[in-house]
N, C-alpha and C positions, 0 to 999 in steps of 0.2 A: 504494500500500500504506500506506505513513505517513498519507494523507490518509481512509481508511476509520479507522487505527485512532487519530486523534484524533479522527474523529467518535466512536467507541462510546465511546473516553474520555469525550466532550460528554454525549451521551445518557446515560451512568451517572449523569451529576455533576448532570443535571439530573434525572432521576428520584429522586434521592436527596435534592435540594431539594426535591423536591415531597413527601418523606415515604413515598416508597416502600418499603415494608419489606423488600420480598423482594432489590431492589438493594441493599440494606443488607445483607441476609445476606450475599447473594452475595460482594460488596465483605470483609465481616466474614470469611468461612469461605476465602473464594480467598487472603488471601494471611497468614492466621494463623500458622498451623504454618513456613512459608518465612518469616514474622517472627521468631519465637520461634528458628529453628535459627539465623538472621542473628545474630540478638542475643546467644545463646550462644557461637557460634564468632568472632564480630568482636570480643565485650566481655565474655566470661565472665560472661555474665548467667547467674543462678540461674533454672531451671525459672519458677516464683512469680515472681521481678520481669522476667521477661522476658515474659509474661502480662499483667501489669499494665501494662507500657509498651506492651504492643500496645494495649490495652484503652485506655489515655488517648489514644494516636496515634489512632487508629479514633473515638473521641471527639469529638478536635477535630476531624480531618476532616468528619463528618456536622454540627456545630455550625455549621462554617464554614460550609458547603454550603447548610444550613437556613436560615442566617440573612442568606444574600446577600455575606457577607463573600470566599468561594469561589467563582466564576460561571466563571473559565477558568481553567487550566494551561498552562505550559507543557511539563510533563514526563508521561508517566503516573502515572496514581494511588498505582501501585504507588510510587513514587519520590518522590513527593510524601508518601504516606503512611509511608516508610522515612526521608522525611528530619526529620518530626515526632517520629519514634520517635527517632533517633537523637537530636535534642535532647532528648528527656527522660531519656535513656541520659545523656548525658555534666548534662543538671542533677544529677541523681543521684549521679554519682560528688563534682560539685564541692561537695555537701552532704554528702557524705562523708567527702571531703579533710576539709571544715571540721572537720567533728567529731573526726575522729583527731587534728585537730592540738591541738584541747584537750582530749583522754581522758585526759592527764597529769595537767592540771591540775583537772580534775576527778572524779580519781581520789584526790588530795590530797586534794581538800576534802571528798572524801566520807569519806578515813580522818582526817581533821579534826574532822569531826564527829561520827563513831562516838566519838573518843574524850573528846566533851566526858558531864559527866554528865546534861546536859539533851537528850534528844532531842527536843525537840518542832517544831525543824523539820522533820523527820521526819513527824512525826505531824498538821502543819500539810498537808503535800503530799501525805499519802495520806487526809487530809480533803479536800483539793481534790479531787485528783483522782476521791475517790468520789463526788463531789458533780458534776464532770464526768460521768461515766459513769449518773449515775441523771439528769442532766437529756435523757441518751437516751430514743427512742424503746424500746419493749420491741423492735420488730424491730432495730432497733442494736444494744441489750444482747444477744439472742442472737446475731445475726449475730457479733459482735465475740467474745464468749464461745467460741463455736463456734471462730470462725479461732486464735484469741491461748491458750487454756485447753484446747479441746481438740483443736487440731492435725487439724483437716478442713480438707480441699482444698476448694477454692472448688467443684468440682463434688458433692462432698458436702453442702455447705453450700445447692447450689441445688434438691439432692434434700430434702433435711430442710425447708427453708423451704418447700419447692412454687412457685421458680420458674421459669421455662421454661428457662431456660440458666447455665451457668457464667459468660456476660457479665453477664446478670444480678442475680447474685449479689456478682460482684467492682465492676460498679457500685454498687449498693450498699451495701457497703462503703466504698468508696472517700468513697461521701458522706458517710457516718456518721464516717468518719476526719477529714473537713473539718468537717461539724461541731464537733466536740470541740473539732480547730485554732480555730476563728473563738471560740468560749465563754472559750478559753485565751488569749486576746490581749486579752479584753473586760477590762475592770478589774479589780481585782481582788476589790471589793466585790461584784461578780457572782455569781462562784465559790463565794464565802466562805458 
């Protein structure tokens, strides 16, 4: 019994290196939803980033896969693919810790500054930042617009763009959000 079902484990892992799509569905839709409930009841993930953490595990699995770096297991997929979710679960939270631990302090700086009579640091970071946002693609700008402004679920947002799935969509996203990241690290003369 175990040696049939590491073979279909074998034969998924290799269809999916070969760029099979429909293994990819399969893989993609079989254990989604049993992700997303995992994620919620284990780590009070929110709807939305319990989605996304599927969405990047799922990711890297098929990357792996493609790129040779994945060839065997030793556990099932499923396990495999829950234990990549879970590190991006607890990255997440420890990028969070971080932040709560300086919301104090810059919380200060920001009523720091509110009360100097020059704001043009202000006005310095929402030039940047505009100027991040227009070195977007226009599908970025709306994509982003859509998610951030007007509060559509990634399955709307994949209805409105025309594309074939809510994975999609939140991949897409997802890139567009790194982009910005990588512009925003670039000099600062870049931005400017």
């Amino acid at each position: 019994m175990r040696i049939a079902f590491i073979k279909r484990e074998q034969e998924l892992l290799e269809r999916i290196r070969s760029g099979d799509e429909k293994a990819m569905e399969h893989i993609y839709n079989k254990y989604r939803e049993e992700f997303v409930g995992w994620s919620k009841d284990k780590y009070s993930a929110k709807h939305e980033d319990a989605l996304d953490h599927y969405q990047d595990a799922i990711t890297i699995l098929f990357e792996k896969a493609m790129n040779g770096r994945l060839t065997e297991i030793e556990s099932s997929l499923k396990t495999y693919l829950f234990g990549i979710g879970k590190n991006r679960i607890k990255q997440q939270f420890q990028k969070e810790g971080t932040r709560a631990s300086h919301h104090t302090d810059v919380e200060e700086h920001y009523q720091f500054l509110a009360s100097q009579e020059s704001a043009s640091m202000y006005d310095s970071a929402a030039e940047a930042t505009s100027k991040l946002f227009n070195s977007l693609s226009d599908q970025c700008k709306r994509i982003l617009n859509l998610f951030y402004f007007d509060k559509k679920s990634m399955s709307e947002i994949a209805e409105v763009m025309g594309f074939k799935s809510e994975a999609v969509s939140r991949t897409t996203k997802k890139r567009c959000l790194e982009k910005i990241r990588e512009q925003a690290t670039k000099e600062p003369e870049n931005v400017r």
